[in-house]
C-alpha positions in Angstrom: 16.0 -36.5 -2.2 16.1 -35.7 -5.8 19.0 -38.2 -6.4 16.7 -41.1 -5.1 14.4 -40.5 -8.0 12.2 -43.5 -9.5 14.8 -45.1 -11.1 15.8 -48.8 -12.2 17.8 -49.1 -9.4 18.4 -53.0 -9.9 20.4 -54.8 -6.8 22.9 -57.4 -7.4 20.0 -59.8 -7.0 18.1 -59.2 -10.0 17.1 -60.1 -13.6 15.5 -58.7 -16.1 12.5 -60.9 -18.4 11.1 -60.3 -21.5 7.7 -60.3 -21.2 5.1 -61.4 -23.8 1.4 -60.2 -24.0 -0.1 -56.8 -23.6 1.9 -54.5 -21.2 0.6 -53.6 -17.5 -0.8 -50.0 -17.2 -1.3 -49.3 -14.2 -0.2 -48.6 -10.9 -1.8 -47.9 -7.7 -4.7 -47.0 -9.7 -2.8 -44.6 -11.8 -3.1 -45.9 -16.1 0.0 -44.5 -17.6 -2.0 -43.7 -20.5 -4.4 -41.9 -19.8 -4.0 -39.9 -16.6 -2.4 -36.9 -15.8 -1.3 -35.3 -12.6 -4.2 -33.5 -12.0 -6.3 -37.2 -12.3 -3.8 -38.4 -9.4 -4.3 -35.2 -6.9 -7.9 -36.1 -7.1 -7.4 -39.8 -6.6 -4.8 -39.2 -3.6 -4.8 -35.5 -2.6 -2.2 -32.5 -3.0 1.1 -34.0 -2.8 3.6 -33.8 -0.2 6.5 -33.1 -2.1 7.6 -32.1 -6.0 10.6 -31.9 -7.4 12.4 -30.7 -10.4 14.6 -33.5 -11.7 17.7 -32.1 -13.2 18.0 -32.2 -16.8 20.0 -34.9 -18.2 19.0 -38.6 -18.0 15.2 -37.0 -18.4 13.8 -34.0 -20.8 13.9 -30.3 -18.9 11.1 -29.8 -16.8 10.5 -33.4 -15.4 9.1 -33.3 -12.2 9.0 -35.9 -9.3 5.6 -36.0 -7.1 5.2 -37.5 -3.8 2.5 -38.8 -1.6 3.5 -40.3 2.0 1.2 -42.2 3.5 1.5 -44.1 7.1 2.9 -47.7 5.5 3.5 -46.9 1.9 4.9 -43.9 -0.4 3.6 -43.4 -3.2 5.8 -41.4 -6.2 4.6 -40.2 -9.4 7.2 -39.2 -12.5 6.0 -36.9 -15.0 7.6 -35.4 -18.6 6.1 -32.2 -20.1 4.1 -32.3 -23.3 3.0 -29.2 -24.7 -0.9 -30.3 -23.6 0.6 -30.8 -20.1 2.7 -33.3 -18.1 2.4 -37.1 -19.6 3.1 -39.9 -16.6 6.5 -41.7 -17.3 6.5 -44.0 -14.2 4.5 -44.6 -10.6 6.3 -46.1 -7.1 5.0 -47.5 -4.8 6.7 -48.5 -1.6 6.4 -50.1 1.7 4.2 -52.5 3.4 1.0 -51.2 2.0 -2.5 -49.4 3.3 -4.8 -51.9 5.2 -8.1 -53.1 2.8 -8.0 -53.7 -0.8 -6.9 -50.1 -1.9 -5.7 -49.4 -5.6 -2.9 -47.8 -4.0 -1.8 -50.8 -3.1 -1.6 -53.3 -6.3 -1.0 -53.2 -10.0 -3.6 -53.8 -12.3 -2.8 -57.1 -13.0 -3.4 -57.3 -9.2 0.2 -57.8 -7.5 0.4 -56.0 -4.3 2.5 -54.5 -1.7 3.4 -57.6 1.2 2.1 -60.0 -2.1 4.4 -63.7 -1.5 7.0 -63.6 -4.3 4.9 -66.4 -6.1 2.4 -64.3 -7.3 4.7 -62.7 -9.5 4.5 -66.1 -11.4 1.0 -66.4 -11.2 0.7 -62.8 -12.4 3.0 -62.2 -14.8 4.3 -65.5 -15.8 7.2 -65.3 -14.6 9.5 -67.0 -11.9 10.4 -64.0 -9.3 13.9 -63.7 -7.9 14.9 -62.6 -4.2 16.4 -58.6 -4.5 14.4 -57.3 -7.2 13.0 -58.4 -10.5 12.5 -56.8 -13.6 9.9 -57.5 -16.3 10.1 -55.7 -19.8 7.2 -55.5 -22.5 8.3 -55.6 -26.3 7.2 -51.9 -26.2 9.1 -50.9 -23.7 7.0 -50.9 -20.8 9.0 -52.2 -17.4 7.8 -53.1 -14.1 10.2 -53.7 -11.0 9.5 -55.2 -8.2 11.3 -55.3 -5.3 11.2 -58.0 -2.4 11.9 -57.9 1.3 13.9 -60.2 3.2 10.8 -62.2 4.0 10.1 -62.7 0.2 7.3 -60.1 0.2 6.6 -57.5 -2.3 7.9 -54.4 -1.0 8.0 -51.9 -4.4 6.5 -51.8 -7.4 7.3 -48.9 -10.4 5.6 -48.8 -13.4 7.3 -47.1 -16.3 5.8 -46.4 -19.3 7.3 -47.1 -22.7 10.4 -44.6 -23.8 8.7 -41.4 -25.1 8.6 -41.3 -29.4 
């Protein structure tokens, strides 16, 4: 499980687009910025799952949270800092909770089963079937992934490489 970490897993369908503006920051109602674990297990609960990512394409001690829910999963990548663990990306996937839930939508407002055109209407940007990938200047990249019915079916956050 490890191995299928939050990762830019892009599909042979994909591009990525430069993206102009100020960055997204949030996901599921989770801002990169300024929450930490501890702000999400309030939001959401105690986690189903961690796991220690092995060292290598992230810093020692990266950990990987998870949250199942009955239509979506809900993932949570965290770096330590020495004040505590800083949130490098958020996931989620699947279909998406009933209601207008957080968990379900960026903060831009693209959500899970969203028709690929509100990517465009969103972000500015024409979406392509697979999986689409849309970068800030500062680093900042959101994927989202589509279903064969042209329907948002995952959306990760990351935040900006650490300085």
């Amino acid at each position: 499980m490890p191995r299928r970490l939050i990762l830019l897993l892009v599909v042979s369908c994909s591009v990525v687009i430069a993206q102009t503006g100020l960055p997204e920051t949030s996901l599921a109602g989770i801002n990169l910025h300024q929450m930490r674990i501890a702000d999400v297990q309030r939001l959401y609960g105690q986690q189903e799952a961690v796991y220690a990512v092995p060292p290598g394409r992230y810093p020692a001690g990266t950990k990987l949270y998870k949250w199942g829910r009955l239509t979506l999963t809900l993932k949570v990548l965290t770096e330590p800092l020495p004040t505590g663990e800083a949130i490098r990306a958020v996931e989620i996937q699947g279909e998406g909770e009933p209601g207008d839930k957080a968990i379900n939508r960026s903060g831009r407002g693209l959500k899970l089963s969203s028709k690929s055109s509100e990517v465009k209407k969103l972000y500015g940007v024409d979406a392509i079937d697979g999986s689409t990938v849309i970068k800030w200047s500062d680093g900042t990249t959101l994927v989202v992934g589509f279903n064969d019915k042209h329907r948002v079916n995952k959306l990760e956050l990351q935040a900006p490489p650490a300085q």
